[in-house]
C-alpha positions in Angstrom: 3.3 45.3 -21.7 6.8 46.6 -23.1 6.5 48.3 -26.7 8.5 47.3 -29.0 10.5 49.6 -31.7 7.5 48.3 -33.7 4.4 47.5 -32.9 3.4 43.9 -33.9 0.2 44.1 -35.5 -2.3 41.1 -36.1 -5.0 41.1 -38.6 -8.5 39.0 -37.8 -10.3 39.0 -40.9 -8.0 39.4 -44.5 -11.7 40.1 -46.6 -12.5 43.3 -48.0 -12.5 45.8 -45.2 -9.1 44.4 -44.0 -7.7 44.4 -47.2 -9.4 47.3 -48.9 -8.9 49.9 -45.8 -6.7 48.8 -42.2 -3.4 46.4 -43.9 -3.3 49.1 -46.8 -2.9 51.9 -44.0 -0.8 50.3 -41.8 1.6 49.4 -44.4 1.8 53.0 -44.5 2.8 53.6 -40.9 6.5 53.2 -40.0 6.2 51.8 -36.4 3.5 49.2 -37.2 4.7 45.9 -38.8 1.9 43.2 -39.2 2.9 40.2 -38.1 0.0 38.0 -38.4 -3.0 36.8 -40.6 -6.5 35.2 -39.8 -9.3 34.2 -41.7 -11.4 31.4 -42.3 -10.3 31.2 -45.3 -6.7 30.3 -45.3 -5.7 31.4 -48.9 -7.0 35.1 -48.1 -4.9 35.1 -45.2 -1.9 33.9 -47.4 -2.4 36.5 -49.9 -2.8 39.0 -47.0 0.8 38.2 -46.1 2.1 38.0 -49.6 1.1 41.6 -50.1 1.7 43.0 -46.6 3.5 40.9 -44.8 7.0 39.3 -44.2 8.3 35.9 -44.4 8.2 35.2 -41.3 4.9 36.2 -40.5 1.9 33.9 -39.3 -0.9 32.7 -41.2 -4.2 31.6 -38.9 -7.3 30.1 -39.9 -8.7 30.6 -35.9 -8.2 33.7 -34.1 -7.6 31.8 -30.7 -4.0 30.9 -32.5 -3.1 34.0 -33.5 -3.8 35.5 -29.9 -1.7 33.1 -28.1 0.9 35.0 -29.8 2.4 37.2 -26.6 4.6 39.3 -28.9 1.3 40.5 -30.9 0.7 43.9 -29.0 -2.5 45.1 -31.6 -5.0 43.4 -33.1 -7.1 44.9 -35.9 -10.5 42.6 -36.4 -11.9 43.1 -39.4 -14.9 40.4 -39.7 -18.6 40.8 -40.1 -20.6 42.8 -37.0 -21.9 39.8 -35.8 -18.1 38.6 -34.4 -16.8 41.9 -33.5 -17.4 41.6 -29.8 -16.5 37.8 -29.6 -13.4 38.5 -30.7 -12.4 42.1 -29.6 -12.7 40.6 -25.9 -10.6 37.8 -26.6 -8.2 39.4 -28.3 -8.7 42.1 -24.9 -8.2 39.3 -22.3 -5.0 38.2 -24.2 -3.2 41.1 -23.6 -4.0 42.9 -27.1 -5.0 46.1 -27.9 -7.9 46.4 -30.4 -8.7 48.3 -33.5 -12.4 46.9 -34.4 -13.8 48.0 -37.7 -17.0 49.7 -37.5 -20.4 50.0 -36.3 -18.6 48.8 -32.6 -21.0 45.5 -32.4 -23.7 43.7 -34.4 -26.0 44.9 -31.0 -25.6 47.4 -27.8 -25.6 44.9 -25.1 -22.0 43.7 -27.2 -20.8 47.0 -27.1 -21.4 47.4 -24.1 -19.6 44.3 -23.3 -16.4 45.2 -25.5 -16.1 48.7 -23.2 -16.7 46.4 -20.3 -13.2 44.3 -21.1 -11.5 47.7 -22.2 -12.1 48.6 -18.8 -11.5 45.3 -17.3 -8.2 45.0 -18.7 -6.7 48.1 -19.3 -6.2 46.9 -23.1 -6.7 50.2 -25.3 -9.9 49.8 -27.8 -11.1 51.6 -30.8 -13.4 51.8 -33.5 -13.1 51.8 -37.4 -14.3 55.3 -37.8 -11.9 56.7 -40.0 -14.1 60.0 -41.8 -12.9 61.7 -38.5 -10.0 61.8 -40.2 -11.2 63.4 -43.0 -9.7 67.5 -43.5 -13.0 68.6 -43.9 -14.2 66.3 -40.9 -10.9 67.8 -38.7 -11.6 71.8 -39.4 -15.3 71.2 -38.7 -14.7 69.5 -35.4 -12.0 72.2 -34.5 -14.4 74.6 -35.2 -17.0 73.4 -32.6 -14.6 73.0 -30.1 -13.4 77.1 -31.0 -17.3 77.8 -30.3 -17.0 79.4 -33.7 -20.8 77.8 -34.3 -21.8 78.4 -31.3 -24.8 75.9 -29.3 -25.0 73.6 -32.3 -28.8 72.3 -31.4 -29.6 70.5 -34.9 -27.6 68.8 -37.6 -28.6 66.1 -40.1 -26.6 63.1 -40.4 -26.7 62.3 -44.2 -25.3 58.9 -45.7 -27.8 58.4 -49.2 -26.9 56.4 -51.9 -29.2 56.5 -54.7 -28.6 52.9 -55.8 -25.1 51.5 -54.2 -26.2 48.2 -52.6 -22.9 46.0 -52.0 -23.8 42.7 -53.1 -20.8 40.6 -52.0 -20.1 39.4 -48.5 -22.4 39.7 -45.7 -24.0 43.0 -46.6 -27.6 41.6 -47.0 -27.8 39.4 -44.2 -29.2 40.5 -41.4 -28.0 37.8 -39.3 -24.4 38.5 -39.7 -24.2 42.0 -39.8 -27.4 43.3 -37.3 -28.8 45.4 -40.4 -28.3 47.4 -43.7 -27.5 51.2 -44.8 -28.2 52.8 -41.0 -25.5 50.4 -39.2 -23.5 50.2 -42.4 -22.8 53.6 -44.0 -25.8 55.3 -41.1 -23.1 54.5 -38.4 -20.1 56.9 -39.6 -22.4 59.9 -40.1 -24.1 59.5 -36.9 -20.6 59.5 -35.4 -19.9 62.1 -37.2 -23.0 64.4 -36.1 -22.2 63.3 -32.4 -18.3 64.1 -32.3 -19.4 67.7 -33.9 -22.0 68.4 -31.2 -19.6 66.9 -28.8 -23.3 65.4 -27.4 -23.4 61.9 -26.8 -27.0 62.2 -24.4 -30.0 60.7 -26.5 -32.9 61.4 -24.7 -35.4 59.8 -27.5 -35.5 58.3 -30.8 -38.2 58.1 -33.4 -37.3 56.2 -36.4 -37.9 53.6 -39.1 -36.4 51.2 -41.3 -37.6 50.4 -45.0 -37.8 47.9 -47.4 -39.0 49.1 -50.2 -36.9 48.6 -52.8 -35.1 45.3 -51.9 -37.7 43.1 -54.0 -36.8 44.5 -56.8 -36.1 42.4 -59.7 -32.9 43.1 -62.1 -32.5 46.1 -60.4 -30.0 49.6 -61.9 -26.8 48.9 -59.0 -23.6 50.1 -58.8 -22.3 46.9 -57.9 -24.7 44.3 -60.0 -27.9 43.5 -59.4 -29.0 42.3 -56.1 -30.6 38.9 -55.0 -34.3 39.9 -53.4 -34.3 36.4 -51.6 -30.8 37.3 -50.1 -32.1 41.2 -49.3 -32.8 40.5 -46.0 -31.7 43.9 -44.3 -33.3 47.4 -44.4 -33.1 49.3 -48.0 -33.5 52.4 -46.5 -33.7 54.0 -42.8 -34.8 57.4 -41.4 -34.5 59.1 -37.6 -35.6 61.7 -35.1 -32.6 61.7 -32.0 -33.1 64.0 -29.4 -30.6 64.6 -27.0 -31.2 65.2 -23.1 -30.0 69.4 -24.1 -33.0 69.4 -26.5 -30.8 69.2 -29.5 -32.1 67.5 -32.4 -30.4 65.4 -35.0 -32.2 64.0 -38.2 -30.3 60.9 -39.5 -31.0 59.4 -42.9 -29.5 56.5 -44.5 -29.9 54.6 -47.8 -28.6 52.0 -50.0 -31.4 52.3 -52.7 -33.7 55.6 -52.6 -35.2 57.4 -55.6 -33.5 60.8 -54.9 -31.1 63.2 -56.7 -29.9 64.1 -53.1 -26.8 62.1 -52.7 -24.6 62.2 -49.5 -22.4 59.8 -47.6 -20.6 60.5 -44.4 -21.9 64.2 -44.2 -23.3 66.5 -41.4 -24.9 69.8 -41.9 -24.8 72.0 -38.4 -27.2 74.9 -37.4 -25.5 76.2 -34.3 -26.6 79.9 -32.4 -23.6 81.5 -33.9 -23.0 79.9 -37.5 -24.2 76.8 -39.3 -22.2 74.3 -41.3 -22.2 72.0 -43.8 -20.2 69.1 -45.8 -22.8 69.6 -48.8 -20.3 69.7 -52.2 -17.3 71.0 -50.3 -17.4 72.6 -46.5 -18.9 76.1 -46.3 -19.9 78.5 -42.8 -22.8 80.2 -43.2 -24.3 82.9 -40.8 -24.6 86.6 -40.0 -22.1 89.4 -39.7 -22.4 93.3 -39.5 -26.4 92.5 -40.3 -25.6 90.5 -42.9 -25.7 87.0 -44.2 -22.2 85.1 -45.5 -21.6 82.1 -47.1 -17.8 80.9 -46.5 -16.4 77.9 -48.5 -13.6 76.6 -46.8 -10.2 75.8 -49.4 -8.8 72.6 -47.8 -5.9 70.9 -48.1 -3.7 73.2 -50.1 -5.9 74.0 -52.8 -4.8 70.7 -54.9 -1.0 72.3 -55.3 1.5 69.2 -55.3 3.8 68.5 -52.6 2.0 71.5 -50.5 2.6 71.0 -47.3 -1.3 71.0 -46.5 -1.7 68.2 -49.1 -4.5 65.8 -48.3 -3.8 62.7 -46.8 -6.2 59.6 -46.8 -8.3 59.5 -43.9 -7.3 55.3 -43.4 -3.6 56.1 -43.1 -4.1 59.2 -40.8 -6.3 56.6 -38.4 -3.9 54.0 -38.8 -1.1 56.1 -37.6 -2.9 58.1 -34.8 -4.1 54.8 -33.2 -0.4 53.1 -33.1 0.8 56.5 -31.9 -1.8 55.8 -29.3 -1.0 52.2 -28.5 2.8 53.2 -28.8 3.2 56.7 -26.4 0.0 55.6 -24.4 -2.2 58.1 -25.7 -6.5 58.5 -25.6 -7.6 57.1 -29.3 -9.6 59.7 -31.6 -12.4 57.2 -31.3 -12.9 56.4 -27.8 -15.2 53.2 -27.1 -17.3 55.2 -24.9 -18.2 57.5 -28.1 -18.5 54.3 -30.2 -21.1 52.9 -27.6 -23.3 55.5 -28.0 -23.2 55.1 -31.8 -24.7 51.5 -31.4 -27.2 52.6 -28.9 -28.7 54.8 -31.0 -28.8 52.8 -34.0 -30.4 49.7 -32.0 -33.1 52.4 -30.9 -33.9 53.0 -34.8 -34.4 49.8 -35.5 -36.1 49.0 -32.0 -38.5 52.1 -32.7 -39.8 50.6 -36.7 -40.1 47.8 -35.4 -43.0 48.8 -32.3 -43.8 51.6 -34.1 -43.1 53.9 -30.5 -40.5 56.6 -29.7 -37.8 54.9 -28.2 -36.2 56.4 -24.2 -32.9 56.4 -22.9 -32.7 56.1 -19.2 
């Protein structure tokens, strides 16, 4: 496929996470132009290319039109879990490469599917998981890979809310998007924990999903109260992993949990050499000239304006490192390998409360 001076970029899906996170950052990128908009609902698709298209873009209500586009070289989908994989192989076997939001399907056996038609093809594919992008996220990770931590051989994967259950969408049903907090907000720090340890070999996982809090009636929310009848997903979900090394990796996830200990997107790293964690800022902890330290890492130049080490949002820094990618035929950050193993894992949670039994990997 020839690249253009721009990539041509179509959007499947013009709701929330389309419009709150991927057509935001890729206005933002100066060799991506979005071209086209899909959604069932033709009037969010219209605003879509009020705000961030041109004229002449395209305005879909069924993704099968917008593929048959052949100057449309990326397509970001954007829908609920449940369509990710339908779509991301389409949009595959049409010649497109594919940014899919996050967790990679609604189920493994999709997942697995979607890296199937990567492969197949030769289309580029990659996943919505933009805290990797994060400054904290990117000195951590270059860290491990300095063996400045050393084996890292447990970590907790941390995304608690305390009461932040999203109430609009699909969020509650379980039909459309495979689960609640552990595939929602679960998902980034498991890939988190995994890209850290550079491990993606579970051995076993013990876990188990909760619904404790759902029923409740008028319930304190963030975002409103929440409909019990419509609460049809998890509340809450806990997990063992071990890894084939013997590593260990407690993951915890919540949308409503009576706890003070709040967290999203965070990892906490015990390694042979040092430890880490993301807990109110990034510090290194560990043990020098017989004694212990306790190093917070200043990121991002220290808040001083127009500092050259000034933060940049983790959405644009995806955005742009995925149509440099597409555009100098480059390995993405998130590779749908990684991604895979993500689902895998999650499926096993959810696979393990429901027998009640430790779950194996072959």
């Amino acid at each position: 496929m020839k690249t253009l001076s721009k990539v041509r970029v179509g959007i499947i899906g013009c709701g929330g996470i389309g419009s709150g996170k991927h057509m935001p950052s890729l206005s933002k990128v100066q060799d991506a132009e979005m071209v086209a908009f899909c959604d069932i609902v033709r009037e969010r698709a219209e605003e879509a290319k009020h705000k961030f298209g041109s004229e002449q873009a395209a305005v879909y209500e069924n993704y099968h039109d917008l593929l048959k586009d052949p100057s449309i070289e990326v397509v970001h989908v954007c829908t609920p879990n449940d369509s990710h994989a339908e779509i991301s192989i389409a949009a595959m076997e049409a010649g497109k490469h594919v940014m899919c939001e996050k967790p990679m399907a609604k189920t493994a056996a999709d997942a697995r599917r979607m890296l199937e038609a990567a492969k197949r093809t030769g289309m580029k594919l990659s996943i919505g998981y933009q805290n990797r992008f994060r400054s904290d996220a990117r000195f951590l990770n270059d860290a491990c890979r300095k063996d400045e931590l050393g084996e890292v051989y447990f970590a907790k994967a941390h995304a608690i809310r305390r009461r932040a259950v999203p109430t609009w969408g699909v969020f509650l049903d379980e039909e459309k998007q495979g689960g609640g907090p552990l595939i929602d907000i679960g998902t980034h720090a498991l890939d988190l924990a995994l890209w850290m340890m550079d491990n993606y070999k579970p051995k076993v996982v013990l876990g188990r999903a909760y619904h404790k809090l759902s029923q409740t009636e008028n319930a304190a929310n963030a975002f409103g109260p929440w409909d019990p009848k419509q609460f049809t997903v998890e509340d809450s979900a806990f997990a063992m992993i071990t890894m084939e090394n013997g590593a260990t990796i407690i993951l915890e996830s919540s949308w409503a949990l009576n706890t003070l200990e709040v967290d999203e997107a965070k990892v906490s790293l015990s390694g042979t050499k040092a430890g880490a964690d993301m807990k109110g800022g990034l510090r290194i902890n560990g043990e020098e000239n017989s004694r212990l330290y306790v190093k917070d890492i200043q990121l991002d130049g220290g808040g001083v304006a127009f500092f050259s080490g000034a933060a940049e949002d983790p959405g644009e820094l995806e955005a742009r490192s995925w149509i440099d990618a597409v555009k100098n035929d480059k390995q993405p950050v998130v590779t749908p390998e990684q991604a895979l193993v993500v689902s895998e894992i999650l499926e096993a949670v959810y696979e393990s409360s429901r027998t009640g039994k430790a779950i194996y990997f072959d």
